[in-house]
One Martini backbone bead per residue (centre of mass of N, CA, C, O) as a GRO file, in nm:
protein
  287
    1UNK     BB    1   0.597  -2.703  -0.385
    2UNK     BB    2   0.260  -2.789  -0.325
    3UNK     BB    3   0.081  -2.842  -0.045
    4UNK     BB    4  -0.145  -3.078   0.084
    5UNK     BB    5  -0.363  -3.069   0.304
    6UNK     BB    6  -0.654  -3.084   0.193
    7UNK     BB    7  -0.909  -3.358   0.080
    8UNK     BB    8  -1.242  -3.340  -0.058
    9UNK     BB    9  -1.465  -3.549  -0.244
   10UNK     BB   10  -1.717  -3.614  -0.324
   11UNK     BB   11  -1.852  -3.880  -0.538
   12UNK     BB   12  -2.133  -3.744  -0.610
   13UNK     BB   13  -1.953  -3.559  -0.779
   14UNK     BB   14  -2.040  -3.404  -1.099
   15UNK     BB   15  -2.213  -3.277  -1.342
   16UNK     BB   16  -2.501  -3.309  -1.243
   17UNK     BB   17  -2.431  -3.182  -0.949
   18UNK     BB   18  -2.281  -2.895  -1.031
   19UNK     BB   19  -2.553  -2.753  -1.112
   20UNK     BB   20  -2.627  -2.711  -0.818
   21UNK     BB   21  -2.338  -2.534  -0.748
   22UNK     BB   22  -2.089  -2.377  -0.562
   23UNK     BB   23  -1.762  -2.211  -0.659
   24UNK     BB   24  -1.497  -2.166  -0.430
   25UNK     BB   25  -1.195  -1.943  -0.502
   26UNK     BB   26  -0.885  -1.898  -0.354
   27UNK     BB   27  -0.624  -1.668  -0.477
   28UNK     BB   28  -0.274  -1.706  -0.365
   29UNK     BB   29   0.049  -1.631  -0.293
   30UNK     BB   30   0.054  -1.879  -0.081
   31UNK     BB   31  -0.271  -1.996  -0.133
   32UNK     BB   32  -0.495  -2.251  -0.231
   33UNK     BB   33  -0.847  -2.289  -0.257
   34UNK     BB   34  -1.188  -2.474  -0.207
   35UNK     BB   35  -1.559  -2.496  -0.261
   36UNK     BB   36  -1.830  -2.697  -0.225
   37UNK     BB   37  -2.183  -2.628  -0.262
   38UNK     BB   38  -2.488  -2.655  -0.210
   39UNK     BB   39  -2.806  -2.480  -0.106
   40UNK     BB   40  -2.807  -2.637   0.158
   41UNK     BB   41  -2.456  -2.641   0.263
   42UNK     BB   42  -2.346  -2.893   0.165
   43UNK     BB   43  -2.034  -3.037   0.125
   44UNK     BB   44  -1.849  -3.157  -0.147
   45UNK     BB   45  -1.584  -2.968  -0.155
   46UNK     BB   46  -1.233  -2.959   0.000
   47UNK     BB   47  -0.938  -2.734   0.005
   48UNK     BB   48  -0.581  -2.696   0.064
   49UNK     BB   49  -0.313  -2.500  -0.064
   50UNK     BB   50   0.012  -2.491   0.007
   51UNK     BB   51   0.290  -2.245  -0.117
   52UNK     BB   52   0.615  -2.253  -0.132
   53UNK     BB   53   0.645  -1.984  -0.289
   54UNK     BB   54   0.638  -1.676  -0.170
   55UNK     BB   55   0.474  -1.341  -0.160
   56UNK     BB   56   0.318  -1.034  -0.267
   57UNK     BB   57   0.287  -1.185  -0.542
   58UNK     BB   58   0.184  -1.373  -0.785
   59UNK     BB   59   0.489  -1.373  -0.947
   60UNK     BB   60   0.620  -1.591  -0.700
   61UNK     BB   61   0.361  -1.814  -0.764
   62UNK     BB   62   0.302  -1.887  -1.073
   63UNK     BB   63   0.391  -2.196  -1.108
   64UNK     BB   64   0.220  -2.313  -0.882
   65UNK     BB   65  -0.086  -2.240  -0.954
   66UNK     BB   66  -0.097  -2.370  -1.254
   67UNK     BB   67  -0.095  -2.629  -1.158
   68UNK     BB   68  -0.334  -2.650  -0.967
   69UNK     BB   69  -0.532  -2.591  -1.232
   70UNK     BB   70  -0.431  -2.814  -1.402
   71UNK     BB   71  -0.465  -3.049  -1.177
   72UNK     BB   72  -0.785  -2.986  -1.148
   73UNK     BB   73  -1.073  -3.144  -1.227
   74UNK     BB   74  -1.311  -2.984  -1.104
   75UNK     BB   75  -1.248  -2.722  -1.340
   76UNK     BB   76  -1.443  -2.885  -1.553
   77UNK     BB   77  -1.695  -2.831  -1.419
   78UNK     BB   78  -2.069  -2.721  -1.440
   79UNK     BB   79  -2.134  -2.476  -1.249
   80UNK     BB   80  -2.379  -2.249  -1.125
   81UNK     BB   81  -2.132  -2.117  -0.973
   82UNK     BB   82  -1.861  -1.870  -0.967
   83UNK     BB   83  -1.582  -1.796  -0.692
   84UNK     BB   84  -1.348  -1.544  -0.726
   85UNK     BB   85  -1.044  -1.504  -0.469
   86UNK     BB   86  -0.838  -1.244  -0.420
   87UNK     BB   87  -0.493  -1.267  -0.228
   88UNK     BB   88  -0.315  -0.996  -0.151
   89UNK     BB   89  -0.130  -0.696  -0.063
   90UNK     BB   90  -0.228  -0.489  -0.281
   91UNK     BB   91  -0.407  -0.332  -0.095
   92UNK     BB   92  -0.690  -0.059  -0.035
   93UNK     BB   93  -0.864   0.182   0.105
   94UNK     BB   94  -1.117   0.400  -0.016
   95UNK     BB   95  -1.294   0.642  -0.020
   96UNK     BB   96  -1.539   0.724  -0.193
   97UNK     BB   97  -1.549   0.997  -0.252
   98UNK     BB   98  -1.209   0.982  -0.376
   99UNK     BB   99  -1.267   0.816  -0.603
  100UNK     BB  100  -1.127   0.728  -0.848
  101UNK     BB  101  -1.123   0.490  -1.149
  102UNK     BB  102  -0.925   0.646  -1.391
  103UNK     BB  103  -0.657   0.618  -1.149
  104UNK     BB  104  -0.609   0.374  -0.957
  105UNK     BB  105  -0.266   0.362  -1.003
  106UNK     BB  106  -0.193   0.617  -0.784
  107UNK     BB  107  -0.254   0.462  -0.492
  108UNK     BB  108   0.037   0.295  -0.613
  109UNK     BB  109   0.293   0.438  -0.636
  110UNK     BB  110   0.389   0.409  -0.275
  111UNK     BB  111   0.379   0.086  -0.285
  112UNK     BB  112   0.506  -0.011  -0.585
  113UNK     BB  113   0.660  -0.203  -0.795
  114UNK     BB  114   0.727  -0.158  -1.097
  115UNK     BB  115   0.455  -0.317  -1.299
  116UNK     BB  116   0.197  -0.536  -1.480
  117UNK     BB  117  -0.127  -0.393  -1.339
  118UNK     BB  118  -0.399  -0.428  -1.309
  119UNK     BB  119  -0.730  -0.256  -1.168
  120UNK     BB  120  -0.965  -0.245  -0.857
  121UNK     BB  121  -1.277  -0.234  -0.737
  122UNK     BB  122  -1.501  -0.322  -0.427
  123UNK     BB  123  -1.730  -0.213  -0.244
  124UNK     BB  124  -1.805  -0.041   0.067
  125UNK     BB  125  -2.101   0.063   0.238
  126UNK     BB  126  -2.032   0.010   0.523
  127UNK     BB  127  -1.771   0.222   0.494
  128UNK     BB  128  -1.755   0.420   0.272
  129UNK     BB  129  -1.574   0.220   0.085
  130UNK     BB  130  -1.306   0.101  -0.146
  131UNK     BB  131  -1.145  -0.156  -0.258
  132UNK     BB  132  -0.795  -0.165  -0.392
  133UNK     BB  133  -0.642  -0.377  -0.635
  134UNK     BB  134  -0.347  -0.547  -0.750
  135UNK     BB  135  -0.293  -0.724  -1.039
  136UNK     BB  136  -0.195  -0.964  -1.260
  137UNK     BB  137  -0.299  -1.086  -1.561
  138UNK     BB  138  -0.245  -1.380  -1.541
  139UNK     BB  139  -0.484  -1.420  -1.353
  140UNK     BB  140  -0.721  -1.355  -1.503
  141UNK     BB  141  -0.688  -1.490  -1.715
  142UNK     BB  142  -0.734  -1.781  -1.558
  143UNK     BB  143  -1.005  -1.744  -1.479
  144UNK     BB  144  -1.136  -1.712  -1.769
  145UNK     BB  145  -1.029  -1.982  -1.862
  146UNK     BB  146  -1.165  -2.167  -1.623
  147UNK     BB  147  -1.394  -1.899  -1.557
  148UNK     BB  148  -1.587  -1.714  -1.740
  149UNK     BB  149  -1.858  -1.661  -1.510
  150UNK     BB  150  -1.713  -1.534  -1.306
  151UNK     BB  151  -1.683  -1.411  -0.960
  152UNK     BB  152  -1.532  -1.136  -0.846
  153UNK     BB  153  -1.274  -1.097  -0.569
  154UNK     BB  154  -1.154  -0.956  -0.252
  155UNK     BB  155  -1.102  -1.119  -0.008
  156UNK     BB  156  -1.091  -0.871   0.218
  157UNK     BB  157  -1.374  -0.805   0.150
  158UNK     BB  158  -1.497  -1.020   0.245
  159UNK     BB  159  -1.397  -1.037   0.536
  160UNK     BB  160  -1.521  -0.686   0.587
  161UNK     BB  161  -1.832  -0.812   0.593
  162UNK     BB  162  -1.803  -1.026   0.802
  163UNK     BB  163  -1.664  -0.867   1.030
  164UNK     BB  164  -1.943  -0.659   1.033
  165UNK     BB  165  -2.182  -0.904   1.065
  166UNK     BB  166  -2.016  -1.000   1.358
  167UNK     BB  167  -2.007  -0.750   1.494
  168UNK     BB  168  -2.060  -0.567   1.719
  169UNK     BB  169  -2.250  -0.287   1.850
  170UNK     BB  170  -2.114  -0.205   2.175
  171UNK     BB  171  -1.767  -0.246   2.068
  172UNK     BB  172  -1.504  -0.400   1.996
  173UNK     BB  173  -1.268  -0.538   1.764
  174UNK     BB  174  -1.070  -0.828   1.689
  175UNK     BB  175  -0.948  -0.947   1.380
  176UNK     BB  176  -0.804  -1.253   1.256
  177UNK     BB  177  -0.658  -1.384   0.951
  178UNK     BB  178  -0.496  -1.710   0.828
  179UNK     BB  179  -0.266  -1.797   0.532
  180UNK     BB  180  -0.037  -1.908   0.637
  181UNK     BB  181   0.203  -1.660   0.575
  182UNK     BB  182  -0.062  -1.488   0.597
  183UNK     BB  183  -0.241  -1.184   0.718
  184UNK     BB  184  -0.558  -1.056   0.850
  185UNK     BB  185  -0.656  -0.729   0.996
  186UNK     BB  186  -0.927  -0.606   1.225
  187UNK     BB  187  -1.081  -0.295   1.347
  188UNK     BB  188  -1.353  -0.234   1.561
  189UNK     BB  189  -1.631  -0.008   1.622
  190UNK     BB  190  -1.946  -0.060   1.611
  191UNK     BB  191  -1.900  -0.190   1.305
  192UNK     BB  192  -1.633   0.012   1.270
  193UNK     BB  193  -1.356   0.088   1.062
  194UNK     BB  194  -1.038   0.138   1.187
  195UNK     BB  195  -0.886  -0.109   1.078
  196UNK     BB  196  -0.677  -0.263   0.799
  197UNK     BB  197  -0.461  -0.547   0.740
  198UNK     BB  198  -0.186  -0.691   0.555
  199UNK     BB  199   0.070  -0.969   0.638
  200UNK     BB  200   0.362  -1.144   0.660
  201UNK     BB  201   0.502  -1.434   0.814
  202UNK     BB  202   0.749  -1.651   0.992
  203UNK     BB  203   0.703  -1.589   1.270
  204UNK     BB  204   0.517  -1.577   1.571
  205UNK     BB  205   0.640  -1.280   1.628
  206UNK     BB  206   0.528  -1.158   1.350
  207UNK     BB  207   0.256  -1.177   1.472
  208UNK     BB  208   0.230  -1.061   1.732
  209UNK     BB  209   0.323  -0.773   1.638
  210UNK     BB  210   0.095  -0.704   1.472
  211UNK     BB  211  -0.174  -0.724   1.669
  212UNK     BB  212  -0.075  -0.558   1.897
  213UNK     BB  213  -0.041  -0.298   1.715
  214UNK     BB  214  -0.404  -0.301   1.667
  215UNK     BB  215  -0.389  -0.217   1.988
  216UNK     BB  216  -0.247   0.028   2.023
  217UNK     BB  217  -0.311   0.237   1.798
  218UNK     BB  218  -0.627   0.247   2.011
  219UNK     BB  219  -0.555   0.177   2.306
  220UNK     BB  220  -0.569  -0.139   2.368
  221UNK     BB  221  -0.668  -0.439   2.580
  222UNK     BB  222  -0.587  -0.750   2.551
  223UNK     BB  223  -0.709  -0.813   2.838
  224UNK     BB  224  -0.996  -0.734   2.751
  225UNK     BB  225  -0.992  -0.782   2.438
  226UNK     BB  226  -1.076  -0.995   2.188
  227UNK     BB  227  -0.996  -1.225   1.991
  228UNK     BB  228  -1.084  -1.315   1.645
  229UNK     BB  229  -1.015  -1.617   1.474
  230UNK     BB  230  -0.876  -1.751   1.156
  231UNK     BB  231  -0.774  -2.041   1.012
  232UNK     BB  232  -0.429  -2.155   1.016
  233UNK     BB  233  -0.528  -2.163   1.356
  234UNK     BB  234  -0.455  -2.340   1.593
  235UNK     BB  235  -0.428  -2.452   1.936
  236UNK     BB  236  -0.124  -2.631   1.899
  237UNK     BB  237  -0.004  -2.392   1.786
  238UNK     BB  238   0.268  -2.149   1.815
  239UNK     BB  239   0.132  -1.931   1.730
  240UNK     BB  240  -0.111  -1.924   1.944
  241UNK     BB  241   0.014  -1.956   2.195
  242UNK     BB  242   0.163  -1.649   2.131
  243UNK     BB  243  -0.064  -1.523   2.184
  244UNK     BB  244  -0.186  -1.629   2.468
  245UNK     BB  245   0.034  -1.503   2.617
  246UNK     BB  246  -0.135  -1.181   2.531
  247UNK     BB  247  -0.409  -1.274   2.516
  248UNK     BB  248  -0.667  -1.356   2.700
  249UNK     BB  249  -0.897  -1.379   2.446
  250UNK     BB  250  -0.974  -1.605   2.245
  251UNK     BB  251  -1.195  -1.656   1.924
  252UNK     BB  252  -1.379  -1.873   1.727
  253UNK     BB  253  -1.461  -1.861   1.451
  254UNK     BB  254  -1.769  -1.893   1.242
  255UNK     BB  255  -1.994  -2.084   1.070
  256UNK     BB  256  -2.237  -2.087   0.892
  257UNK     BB  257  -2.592  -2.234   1.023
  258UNK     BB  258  -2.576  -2.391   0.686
  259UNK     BB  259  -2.287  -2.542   0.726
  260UNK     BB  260  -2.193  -2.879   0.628
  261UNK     BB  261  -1.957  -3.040   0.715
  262UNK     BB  262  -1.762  -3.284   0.643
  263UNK     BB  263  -1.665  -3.564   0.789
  264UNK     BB  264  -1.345  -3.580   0.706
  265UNK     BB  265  -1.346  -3.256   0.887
  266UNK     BB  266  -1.281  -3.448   1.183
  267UNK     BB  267  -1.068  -3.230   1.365
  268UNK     BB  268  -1.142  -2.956   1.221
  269UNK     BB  269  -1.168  -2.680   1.253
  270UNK     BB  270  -1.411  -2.454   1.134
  271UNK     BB  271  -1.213  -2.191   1.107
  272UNK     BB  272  -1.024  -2.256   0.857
  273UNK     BB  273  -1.290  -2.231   0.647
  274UNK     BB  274  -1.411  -1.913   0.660
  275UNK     BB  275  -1.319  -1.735   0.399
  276UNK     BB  276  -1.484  -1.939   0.200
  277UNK     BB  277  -1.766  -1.848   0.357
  278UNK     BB  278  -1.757  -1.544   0.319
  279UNK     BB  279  -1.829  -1.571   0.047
  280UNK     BB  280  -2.076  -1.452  -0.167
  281UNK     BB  281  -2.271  -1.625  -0.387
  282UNK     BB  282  -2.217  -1.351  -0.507
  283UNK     BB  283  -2.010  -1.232  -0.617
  284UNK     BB  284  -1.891  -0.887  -0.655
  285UNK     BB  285  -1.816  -0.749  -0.923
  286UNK     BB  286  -1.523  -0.612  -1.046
  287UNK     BB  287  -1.352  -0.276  -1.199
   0.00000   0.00000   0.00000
């Protein structure tokens, strides 16, 4: 059964204020979210539902996904934009020069469980290159029946857009977001990404172990590089504690400062909500 950690919804979102905003939706196979926002930044609804059967696919929780969409209310509101990021580890960065796009399922031969998958890529010019990756069709059909003119996107994609426009452009960054029980890790060099992972973990052992990692890979050391983390990463959890035993410097990342959080959301760090802004106003269509 999924597991309402935050909900909030304005009194004041109808039919008629839903054409004035934008719903953005983050579906994971570990947990779904939702923001509505109007055009001034201001946020009408704001939503994280943690699931509780979690894996690698979305069909690990489907039947928690199905239950969230059919019991959602808001999702039969007319908004003027609505933006779908899916999230799952089935991702890959692949050069642009090496993009096939007629044969996207050839770069998960050796990564994935033979399955029924869709294939799609993201275009990344920002490092010259196409995140690639795999979904089940009944999560796109999920979203097409009840966002028909929605944009999509991989939560990746986006995360690795905002994590480029907010690094350093003169060192080093390691960057990373968490959700429930998924992480996204990413080194920049000057705006350059040297590095991306996402990964699942059970303990917190689990989390440090793969952060180090991010850290070694390019002999950096946690003691110099500061860490700026993002997501259900709070500062008195133990996940935290044990990153702060190991990393000099923890930073929390920031929502853009059009960004209005409700009264509601007062003593919930910023940083929570960060994917969920990080998404474009408008996602770009996915292929």
């Amino acid at each position: 059964m999924e597991k309402l950690v935050f909900d909030f919804k304005d009194p004041r979102l109808d039919a008629g204020s839903a054409a004035r905003c934008v719903l953005n939706v983050v579906i994971g196979m570990e947990s779904v979210s939702l923001l509505v926002t109007e055009k001034s930044g201001e946020v009408r609804a704001l939503q994280t539902r943690h699931l509780a059967h979690t894996g690698r696919d979305f069909d690990d929780a489907e039947t928690a996904i199905r239950t969230v969409f059919g019991g959602e209310p808001l999702f039969s509101l007319p908004f003027a934009t609505v933006n779908c990021a899916f999230f799952n580890l089935n991702a890959t960065l692949v050069p642009r020069r090496l993009l096939l796009t007629e044969d996207l399922g050839a770069y998960f031969q050796l990564l994935l469980r033979p399955a029924n998958y869709t294939y799609h890529h993201d275009p990344l010019p920002e490092f010259d290159c196409h995140l690639v990756y795999a979904v089940e069709p009944w999560v796109a059909r999920l979203c097409e029946q009840y966002f028909p003119a929605a944009n999509t996107i991989h939560l990746s994609t986006a995360m690795l857009k905002y994590w480029q426009h907010r690094a350093s452009p003169s060192g080093y960054e390691v960057m990373l977001n968490v959700r429930n029980h998924a992480a996204q890790i990413a080194v920049l060099d000057r705006q350059n990404l040297l590095l991306y992972n996402a990964f699942q973990f059970q303990k917190s052992s689990d989390l440090l172990y793969f952060t180090l990692l991010a850290y070694d890979q390019f002999r950096l050391s946690p003691e110099e590089i500061a860490l700026t983390v993002s997501g259900n990463l709070a500062e008195h959890t133990e996940d935290y504690k044990t990153l702060f035993r190991y990393v000099h410097t923890i930073r929390l990342g920031h929502l853009p400062l059009s960004a209005v959080l409700p009264v509601e959301a007062d003593g919930w760090p910023e940083h929570f909500w960060l994917d969920l802004f990080s998404i474009p106003p408008s996602a770009i269509l996915t292929t």
